[in-house]
LUMMAR-546509 format. One record per residue (C-alpha): residue number from 1; residue in one letter; x, y, z. Coordinates in nm, 3 decimals, always signed. Each point is the difference from the previous one (the first is absolute). Example, Ala and Ser with C-alpha at 12.3 -4.5 7.8 and 13.67 -1.06 7.14 Angstrom:
2
n, res, u, v, w
1, A, +1.230, -0.450, +0.780
2, S, +0.137, +0.344, -0.066
//
This chain:
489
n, res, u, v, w
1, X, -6.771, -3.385, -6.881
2, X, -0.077, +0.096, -0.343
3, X, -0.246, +0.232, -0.114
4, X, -0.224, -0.289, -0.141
5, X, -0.036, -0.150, +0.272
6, X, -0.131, +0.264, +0.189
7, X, -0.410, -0.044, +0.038
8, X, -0.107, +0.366, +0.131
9, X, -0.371, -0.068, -0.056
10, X, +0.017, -0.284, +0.182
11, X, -0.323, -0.056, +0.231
12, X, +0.026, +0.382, +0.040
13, X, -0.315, +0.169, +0.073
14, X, +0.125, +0.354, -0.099
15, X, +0.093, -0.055, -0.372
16, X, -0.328, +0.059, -0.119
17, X, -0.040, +0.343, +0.229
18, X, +0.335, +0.112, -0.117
19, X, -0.189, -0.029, -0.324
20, X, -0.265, +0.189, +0.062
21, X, +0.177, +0.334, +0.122
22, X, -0.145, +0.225, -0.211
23, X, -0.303, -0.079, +0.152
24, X, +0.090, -0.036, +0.322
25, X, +0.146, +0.358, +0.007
26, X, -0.372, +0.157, -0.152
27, X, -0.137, -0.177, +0.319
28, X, +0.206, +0.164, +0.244
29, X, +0.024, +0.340, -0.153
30, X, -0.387, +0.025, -0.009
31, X, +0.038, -0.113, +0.414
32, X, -0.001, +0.352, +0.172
33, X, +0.034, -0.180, +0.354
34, X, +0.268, -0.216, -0.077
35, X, +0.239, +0.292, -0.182
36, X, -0.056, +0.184, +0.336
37, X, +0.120, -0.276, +0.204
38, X, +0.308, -0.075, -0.181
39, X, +0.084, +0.407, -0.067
40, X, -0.002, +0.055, +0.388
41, X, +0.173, -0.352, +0.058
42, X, +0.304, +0.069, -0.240
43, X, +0.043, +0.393, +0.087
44, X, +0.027, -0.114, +0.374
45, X, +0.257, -0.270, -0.088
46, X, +0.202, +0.238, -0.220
47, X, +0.007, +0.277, +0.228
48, X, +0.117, -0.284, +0.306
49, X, +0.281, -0.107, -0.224
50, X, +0.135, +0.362, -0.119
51, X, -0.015, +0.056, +0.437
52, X, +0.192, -0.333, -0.006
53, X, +0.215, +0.045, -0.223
54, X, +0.087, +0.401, +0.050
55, X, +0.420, -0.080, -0.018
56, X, +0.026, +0.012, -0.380
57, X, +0.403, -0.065, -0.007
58, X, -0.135, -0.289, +0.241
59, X, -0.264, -0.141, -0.192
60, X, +0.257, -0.017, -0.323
61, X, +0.278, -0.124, +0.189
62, X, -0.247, -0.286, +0.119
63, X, -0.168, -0.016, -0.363
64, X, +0.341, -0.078, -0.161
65, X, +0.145, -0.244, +0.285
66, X, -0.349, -0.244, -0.005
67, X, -0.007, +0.037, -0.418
68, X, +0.374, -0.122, +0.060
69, X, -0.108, -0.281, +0.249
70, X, -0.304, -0.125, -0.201
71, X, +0.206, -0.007, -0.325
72, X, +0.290, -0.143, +0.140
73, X, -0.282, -0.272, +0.145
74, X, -0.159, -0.044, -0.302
75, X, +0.381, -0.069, -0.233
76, X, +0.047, -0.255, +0.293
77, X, -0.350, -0.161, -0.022
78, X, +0.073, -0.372, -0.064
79, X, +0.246, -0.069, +0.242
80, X, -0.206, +0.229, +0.250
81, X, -0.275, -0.203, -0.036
82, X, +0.176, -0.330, +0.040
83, X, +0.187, +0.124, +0.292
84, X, -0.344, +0.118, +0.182
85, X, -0.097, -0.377, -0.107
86, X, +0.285, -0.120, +0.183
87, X, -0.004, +0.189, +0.323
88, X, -0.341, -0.034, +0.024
89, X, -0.018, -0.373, +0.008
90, X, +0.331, -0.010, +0.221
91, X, -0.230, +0.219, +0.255
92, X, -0.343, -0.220, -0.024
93, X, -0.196, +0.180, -0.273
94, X, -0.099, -0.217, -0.297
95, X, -0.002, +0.146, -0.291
96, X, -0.209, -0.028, -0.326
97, X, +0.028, +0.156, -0.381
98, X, -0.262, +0.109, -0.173
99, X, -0.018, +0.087, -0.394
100, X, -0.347, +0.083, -0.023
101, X, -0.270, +0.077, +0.221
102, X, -0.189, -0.316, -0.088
103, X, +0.315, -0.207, +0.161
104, X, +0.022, +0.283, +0.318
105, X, -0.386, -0.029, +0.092
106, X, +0.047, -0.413, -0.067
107, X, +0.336, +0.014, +0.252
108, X, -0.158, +0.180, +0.289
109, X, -0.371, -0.182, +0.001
110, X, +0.215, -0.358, -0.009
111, X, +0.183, +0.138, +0.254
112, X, -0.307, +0.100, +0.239
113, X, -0.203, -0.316, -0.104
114, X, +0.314, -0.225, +0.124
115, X, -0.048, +0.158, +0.369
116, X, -0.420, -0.063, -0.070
117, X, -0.058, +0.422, +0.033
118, X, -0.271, +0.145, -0.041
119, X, +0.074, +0.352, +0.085
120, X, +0.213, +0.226, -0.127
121, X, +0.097, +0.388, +0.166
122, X, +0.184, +0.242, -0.251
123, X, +0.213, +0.261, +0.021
124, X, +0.037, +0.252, -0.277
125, X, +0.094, -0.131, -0.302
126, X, +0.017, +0.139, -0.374
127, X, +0.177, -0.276, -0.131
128, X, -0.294, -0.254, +0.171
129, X, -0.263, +0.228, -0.157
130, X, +0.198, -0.014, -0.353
131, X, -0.042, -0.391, +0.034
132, X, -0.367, +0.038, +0.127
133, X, +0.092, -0.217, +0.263
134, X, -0.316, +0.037, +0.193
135, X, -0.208, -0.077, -0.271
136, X, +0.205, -0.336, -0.052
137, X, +0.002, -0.091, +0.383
138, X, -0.383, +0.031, +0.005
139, X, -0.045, -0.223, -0.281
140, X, +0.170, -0.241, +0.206
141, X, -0.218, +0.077, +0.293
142, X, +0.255, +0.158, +0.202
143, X, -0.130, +0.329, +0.150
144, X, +0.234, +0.264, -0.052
145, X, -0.032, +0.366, +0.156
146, X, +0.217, +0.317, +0.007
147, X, +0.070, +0.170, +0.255
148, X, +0.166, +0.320, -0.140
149, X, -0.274, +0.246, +0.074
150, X, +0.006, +0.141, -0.318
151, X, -0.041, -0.390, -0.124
152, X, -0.231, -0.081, +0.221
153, X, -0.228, +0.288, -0.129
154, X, +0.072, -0.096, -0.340
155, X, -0.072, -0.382, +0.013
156, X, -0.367, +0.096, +0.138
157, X, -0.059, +0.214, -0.282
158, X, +0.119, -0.282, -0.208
159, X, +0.223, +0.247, -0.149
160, X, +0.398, -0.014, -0.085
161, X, +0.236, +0.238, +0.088
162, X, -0.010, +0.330, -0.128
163, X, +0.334, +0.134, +0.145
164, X, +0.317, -0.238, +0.147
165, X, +0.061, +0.181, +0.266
166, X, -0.329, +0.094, +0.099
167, X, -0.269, -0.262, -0.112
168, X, -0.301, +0.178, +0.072
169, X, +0.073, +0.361, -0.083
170, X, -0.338, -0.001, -0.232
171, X, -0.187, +0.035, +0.258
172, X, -0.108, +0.248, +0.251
173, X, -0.089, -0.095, +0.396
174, X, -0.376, +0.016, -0.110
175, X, +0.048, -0.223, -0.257
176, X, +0.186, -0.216, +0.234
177, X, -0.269, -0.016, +0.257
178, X, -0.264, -0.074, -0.188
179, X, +0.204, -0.291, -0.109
180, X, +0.090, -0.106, +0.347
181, X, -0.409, +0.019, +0.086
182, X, -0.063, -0.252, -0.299
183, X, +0.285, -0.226, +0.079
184, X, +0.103, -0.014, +0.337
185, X, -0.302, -0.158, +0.299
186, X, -0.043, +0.273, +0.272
187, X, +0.160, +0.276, -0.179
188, X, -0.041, +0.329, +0.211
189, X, -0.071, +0.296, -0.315
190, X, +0.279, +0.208, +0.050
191, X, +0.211, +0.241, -0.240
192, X, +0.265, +0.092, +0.245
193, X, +0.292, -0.158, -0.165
194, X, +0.156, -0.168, +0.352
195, X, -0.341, -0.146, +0.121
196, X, -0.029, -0.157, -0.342
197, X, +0.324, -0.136, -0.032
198, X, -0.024, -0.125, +0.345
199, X, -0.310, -0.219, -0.061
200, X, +0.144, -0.163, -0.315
201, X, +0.304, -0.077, +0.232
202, X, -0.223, -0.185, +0.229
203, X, -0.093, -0.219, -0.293
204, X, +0.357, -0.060, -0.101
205, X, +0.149, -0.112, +0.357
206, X, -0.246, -0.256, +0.031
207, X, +0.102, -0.160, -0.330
208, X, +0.405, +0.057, +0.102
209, X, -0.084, -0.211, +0.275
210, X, -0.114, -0.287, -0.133
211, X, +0.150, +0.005, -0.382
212, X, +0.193, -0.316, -0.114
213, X, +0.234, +0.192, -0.223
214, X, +0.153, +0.323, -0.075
215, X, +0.038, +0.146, -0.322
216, X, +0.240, +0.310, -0.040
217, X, +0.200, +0.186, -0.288
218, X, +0.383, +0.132, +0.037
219, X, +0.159, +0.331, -0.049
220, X, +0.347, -0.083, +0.013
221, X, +0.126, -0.359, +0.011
222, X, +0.388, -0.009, +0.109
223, X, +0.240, -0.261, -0.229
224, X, +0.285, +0.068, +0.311
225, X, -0.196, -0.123, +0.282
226, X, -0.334, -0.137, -0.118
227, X, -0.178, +0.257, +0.131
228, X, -0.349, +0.056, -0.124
229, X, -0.147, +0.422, +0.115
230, X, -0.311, +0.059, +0.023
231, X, -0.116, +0.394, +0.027
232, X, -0.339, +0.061, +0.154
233, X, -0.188, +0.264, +0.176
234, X, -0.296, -0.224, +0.204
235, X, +0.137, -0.246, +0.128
236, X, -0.196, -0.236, -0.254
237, X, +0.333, -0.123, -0.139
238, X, +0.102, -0.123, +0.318
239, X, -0.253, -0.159, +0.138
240, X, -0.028, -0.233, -0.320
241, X, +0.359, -0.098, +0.001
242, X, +0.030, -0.078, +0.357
243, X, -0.386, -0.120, +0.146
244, X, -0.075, -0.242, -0.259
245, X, +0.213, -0.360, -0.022
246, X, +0.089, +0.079, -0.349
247, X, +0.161, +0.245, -0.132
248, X, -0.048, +0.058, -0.442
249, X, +0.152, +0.246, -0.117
250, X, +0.022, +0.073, -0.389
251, X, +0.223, +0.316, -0.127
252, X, +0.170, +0.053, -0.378
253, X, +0.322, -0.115, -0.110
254, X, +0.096, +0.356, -0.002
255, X, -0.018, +0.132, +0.325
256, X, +0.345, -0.205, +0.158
257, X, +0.246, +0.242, +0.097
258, X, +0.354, -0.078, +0.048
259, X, +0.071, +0.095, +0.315
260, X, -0.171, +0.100, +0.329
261, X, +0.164, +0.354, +0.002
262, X, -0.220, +0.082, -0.324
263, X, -0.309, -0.013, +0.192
264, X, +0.066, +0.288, +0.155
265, X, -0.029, +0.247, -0.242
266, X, -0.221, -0.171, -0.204
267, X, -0.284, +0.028, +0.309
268, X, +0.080, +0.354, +0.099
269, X, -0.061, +0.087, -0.389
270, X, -0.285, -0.256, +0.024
271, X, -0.223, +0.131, +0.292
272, X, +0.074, +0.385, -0.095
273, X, -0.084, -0.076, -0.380
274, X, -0.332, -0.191, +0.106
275, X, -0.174, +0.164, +0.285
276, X, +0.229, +0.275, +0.084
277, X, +0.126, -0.188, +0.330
278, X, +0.342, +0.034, +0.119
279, X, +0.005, -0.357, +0.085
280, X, -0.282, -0.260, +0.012
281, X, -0.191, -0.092, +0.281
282, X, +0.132, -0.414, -0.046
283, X, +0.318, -0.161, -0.122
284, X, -0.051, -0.351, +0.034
285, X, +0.285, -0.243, -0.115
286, X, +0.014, -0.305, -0.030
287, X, +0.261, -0.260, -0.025
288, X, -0.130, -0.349, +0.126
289, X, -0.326, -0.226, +0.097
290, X, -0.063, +0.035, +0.432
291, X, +0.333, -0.156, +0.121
292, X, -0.017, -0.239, +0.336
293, X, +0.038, +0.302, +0.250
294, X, -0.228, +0.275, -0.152
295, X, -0.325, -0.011, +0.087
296, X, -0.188, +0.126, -0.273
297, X, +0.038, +0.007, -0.360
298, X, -0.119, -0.226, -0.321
299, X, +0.141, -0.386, +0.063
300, X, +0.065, +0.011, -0.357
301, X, +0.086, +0.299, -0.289
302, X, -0.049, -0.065, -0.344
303, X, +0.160, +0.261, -0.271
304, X, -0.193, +0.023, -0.389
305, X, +0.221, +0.200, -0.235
306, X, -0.197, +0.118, -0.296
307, X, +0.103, +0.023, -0.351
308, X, -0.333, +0.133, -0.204
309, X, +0.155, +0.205, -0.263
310, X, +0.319, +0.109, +0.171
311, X, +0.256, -0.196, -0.160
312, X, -0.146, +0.152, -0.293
313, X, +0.083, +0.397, +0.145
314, X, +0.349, -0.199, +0.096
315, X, +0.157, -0.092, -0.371
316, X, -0.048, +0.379, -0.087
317, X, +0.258, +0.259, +0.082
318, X, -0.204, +0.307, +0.020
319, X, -0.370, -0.195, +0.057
320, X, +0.214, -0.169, +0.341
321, X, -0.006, +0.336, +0.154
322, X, -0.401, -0.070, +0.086
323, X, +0.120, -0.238, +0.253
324, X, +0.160, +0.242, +0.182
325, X, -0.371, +0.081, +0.172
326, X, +0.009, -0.027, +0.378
327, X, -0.405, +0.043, -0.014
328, X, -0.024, +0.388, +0.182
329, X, -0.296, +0.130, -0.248
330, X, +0.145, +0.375, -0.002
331, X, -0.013, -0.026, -0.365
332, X, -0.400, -0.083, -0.021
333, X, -0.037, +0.316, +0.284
334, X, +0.161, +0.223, -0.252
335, X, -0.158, -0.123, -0.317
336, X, -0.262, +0.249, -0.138
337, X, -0.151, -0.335, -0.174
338, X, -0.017, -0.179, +0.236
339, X, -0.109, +0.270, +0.261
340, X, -0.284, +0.050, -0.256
341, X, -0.134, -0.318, -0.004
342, X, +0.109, -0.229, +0.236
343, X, +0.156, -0.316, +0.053
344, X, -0.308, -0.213, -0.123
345, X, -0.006, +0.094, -0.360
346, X, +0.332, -0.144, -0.100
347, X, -0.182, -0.361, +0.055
348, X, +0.385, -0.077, +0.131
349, X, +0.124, -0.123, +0.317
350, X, +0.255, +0.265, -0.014
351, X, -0.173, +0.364, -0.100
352, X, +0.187, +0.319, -0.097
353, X, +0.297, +0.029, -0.138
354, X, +0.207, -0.315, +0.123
355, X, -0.297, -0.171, -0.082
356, X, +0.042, +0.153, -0.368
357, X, +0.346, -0.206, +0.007
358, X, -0.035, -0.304, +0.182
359, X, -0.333, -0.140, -0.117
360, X, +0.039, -0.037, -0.324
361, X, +0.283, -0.250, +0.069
362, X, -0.233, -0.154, +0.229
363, X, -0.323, -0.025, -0.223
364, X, +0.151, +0.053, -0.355
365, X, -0.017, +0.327, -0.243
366, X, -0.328, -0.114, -0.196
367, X, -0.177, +0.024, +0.383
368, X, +0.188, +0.284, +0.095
369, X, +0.088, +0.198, -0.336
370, X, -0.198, +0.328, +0.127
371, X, +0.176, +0.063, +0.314
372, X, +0.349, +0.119, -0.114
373, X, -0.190, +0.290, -0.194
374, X, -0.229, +0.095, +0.293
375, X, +0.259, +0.246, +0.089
376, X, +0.081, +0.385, -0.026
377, X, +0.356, -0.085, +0.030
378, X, +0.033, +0.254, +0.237
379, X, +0.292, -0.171, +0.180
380, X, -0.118, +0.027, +0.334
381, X, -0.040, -0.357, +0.052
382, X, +0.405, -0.004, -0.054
383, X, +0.074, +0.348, +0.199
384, X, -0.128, -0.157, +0.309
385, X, +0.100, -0.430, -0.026
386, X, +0.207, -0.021, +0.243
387, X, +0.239, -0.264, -0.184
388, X, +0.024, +0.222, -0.312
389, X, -0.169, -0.197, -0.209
390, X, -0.062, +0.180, -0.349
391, X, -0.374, -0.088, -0.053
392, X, -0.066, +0.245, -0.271
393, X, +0.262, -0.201, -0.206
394, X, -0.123, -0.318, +0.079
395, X, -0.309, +0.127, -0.065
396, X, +0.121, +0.099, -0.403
397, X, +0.135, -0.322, -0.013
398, X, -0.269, -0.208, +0.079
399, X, -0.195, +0.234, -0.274
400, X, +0.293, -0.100, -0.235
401, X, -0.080, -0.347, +0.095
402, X, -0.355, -0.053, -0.072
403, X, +0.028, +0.144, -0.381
404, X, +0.282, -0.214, -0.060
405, X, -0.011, -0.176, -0.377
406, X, +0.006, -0.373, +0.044
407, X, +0.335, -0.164, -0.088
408, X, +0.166, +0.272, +0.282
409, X, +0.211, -0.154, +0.221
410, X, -0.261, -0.115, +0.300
411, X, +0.044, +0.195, +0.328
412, X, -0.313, -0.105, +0.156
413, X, -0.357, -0.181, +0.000
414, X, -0.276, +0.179, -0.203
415, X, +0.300, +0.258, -0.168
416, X, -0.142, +0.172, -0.328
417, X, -0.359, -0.083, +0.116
418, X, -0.100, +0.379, -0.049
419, X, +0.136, +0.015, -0.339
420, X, -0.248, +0.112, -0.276
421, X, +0.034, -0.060, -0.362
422, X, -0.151, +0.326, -0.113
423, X, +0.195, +0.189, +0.248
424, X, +0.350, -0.137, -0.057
425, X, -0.076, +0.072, -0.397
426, X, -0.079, +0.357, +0.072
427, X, +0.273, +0.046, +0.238
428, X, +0.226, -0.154, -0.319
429, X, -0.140, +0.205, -0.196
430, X, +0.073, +0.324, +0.204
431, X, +0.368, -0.130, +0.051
432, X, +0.000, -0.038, -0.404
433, X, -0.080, +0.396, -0.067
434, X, +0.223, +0.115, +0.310
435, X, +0.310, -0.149, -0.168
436, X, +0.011, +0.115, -0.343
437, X, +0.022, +0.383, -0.010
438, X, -0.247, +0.007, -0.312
439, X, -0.289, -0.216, +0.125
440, X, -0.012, +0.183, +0.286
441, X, -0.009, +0.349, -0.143
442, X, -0.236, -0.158, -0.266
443, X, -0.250, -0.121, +0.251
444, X, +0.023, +0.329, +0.231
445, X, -0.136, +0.172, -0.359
446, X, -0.270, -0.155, -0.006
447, X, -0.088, -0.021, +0.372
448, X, -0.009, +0.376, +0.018
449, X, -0.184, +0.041, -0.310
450, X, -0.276, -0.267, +0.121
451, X, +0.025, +0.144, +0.343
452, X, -0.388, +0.067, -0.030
453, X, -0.048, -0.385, +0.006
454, X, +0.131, -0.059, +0.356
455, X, -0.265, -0.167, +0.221
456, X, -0.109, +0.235, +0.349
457, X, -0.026, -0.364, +0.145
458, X, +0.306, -0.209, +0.034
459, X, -0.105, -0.293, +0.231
460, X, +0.161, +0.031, +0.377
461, X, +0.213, +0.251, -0.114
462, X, -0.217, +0.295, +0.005
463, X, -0.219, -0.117, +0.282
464, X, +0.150, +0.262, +0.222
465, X, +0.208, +0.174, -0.242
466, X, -0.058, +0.214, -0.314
467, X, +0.072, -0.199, -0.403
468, X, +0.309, +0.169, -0.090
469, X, +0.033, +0.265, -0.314
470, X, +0.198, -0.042, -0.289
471, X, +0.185, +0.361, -0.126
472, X, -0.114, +0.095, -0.333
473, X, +0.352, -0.053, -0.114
474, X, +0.311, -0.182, +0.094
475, X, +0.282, +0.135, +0.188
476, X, +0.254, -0.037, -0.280
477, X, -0.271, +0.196, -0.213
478, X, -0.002, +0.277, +0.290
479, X, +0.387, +0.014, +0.009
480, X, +0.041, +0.022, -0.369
481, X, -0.199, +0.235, -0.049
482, X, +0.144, +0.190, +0.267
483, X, +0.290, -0.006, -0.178
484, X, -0.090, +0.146, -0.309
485, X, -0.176, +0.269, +0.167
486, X, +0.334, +0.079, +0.155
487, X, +0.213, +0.002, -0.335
488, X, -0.276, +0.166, -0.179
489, X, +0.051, +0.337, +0.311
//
């Protein structure tokens, strides 16, 4: 797929919050409740992965072999994918592509509407909430609820995600009950975290029960046996892709894997990077519909493979390695950004630093042209991926990309939509004086000489730091007339 015929702002619903970052971010900072539940939320998960992962030969020697797997993956891609396509259908699982998230929402409601459902369970799902299937579903009049806890929270708030891992990490078990008390009929007021969870799982069961169709995303989907792996910690995941008759689930094109032996250590890098588990509490896989002697199980699997974007990260070499993702958050839990103000401010489906580097593929660089500089650079976010991919560079590049002049070579939707005329003259201009030895001595001259000119205010510059001084003379003046003081001894 070229890169004009990808549609990133199509029917998305987080373009125009992607826009409005800078705002977003003033909002949160100036929320004292919410920066307290997302420090304590992200020191806990940092400290459970650093107990985790305590081996560090291990953790490197695991680091390198799943960067080797998901690159190796990744070079493969096309025939992966066709092969999963292949195996798939040989095992009972029909499979659908996707290019946009108009033609994924479109695929699954024509498929529920052919078997007349009306209800729809859901497992967690980023890729779902990147389509905003539930939002399409209800237009449809299909009920759709999630049943992710952290979902579940969020879809009563009428919220989004504001972590992938952990949807609901905003909010504190206060916050959470009152919720429950507006939302849920019979609620018993409670802030001890089990009792609450409990009575939202009493609400859930009821609608596993009687669901016509369940809705799930995929971790790993295997191209050697046709093997889809689902990793969960409730139980959630299960129960919607085996109670219900129908099985949907809808998963990018880049999470095949060759081979069932890279599973493996992709999941113990998976659960230790995420929640600092050595293993999580579910692995469900899946290879076929409910065959004639099981007694349980979906009569029929369907399999959406979404494009939205990633074709795009595809035809670049070094942009490609963003698909290496396997979705573990460690890199949000270590960013002081996003640590700072929280997964709801980057108006993305995907927050923090991955976020940073997938969305604007997703929703274009004029929607998105302030996240790639909403970062220290730090390089934590790359210290701790567990697939070694080099955000902070991606991060430069995707700078690079939005101040691109037109007539450049195009890389991807929206590129040089951050350029500035003004700016790109000055920066000229500076690259101008720095090359010829004479300007530049020329203009230093005069800057020291007019030093008394500099403004005390230069915009977000000296917000938290102190306008620089200029030296009342240059430091070729200095070291000349050093010299001369030293011949004239």
């Amino acid at each position: 797929m070229s890169v004009d015929q990808v549609n990133p702002n199509d029917e998305s619903k987080y373009a125009a919050s992607a826009r409005a970052f800078r705002d977003n971010v003033s909002r949160d900072l100036a929320n004292d409740e919410l920066r307290s539940n997302f420090r304590g939320a992200m020191d806990y998960l940092v400290d459970k992965r650093k107990t985790a992962l305590s081996d560090s030969d291990e953790l490197e020697t695991l680091r390198e072999q799943c960067k080797l797997i998901k690159q190796r993956c990744l070079v493969k891609l096309p025939h992966l994918l066709e092969a999963l396509e292949e195996k798939l259908t040989a095992n009972g699982i029909k499979v659908h592509w996707a290019e946009t998230i108009t033609e994924a929402n479109e695929i699954i409601a024509e498929i529920i509407e052919s078997k007349n459902g009306k209800t729809v369970v859901k497992g967690k799902s980023m890729v779902s909430e990147e389509t905003a299937l539930n939002d399409h579903l209800e237009s449809r009049d299909i009920e759709c609820l999630e049943s992710d806890m952290g979902e579940y929270i969020v879809q009563l708030a009428k919220e989004h995600p504001s972590h992938i891992i952990m949807p609901a990490i905003h909010q504190n078990k206060k916050q959470v009950a009152d919720l429950f008390a507006k939302n849920i009929e019979g609620f018993e007021h409670t802030t001890d975290v089990d009792a609450l969870i409990q009575q939202g799982r009493n609400v859930l069961r009821d609608k596993f029960c009687n669901a016509d169709v369940g809705v799930s995303g995929v971790n790993f989907a295997v191209a050697e046996t046709g093997t889809l792996c689902l990793v969960e910690n409730e139980g959630n995941g299960r129960m919607c892709t085996t109670v219900p008759d129908l099985h949907i689930a809808i998963t990018g094109i880049e999470k095949v894997v060759e081979h069932l032996s890279d599973v493996p250590p992709l999941l113990s890098l998976l659960t230790r990077s995420a929640t600092g588990q050595a293993i999580s509490t579910y692995f469900n896989m899946i290879s076929h519909p409910r065959q004639q002697d099981e007694k349980d199980g979906p009569g029929e699997v369907h399999l959406v493979l979404l494009d939205n974007g990633r074709s795009q990260m595809y035809s670049d070499d070094e942009l490609r390695q963003t698909l290496q993702c396997i979705r573990c958050g460690a890199c949000m839990n270590h960013c002081p950004v996003y640590t700072r103000i929280g997964g709801h401010a980057y108006g993305t489906v995907y927050p923090g630093p991955i976020g940073k580097i997938v969305s604007p593929h997703m929703l274009g660089l004029e929607a998105t042209t302030n996240l790639p500089t909403a970062s220290s650079l730090c390089g934590a976010c790359g210290e701790v991926c567990p697939v070694k991919i080099p955000i902070p560079k991606l991060l430069l590049r995707l700078r690079q990309e939005s101040v691109k002049p037109k007539g450049a070579p195009q890389v991807m939707k929206g590129q040089g939509s951050g350029r500035k005329t003004s700016e790109a003259f000055i920066w000229s201009v500076w690259s101008m004086i720095h090359k010829q030895p004479l300007f530049y001595r020329t203009s230093m001259w005069f800057a020291t000489r007019l030093r008394f000119l500099m403004p005390k205010k230069l915009g977000a510059w000296t917000v938290a730091r102190s306008a620089p001084k200029l030296a009342p003379k240059t430091l070729h003046e200095r070291i000349k007339e050093r010299e001369q003081a030293a011949k004239g001894k």
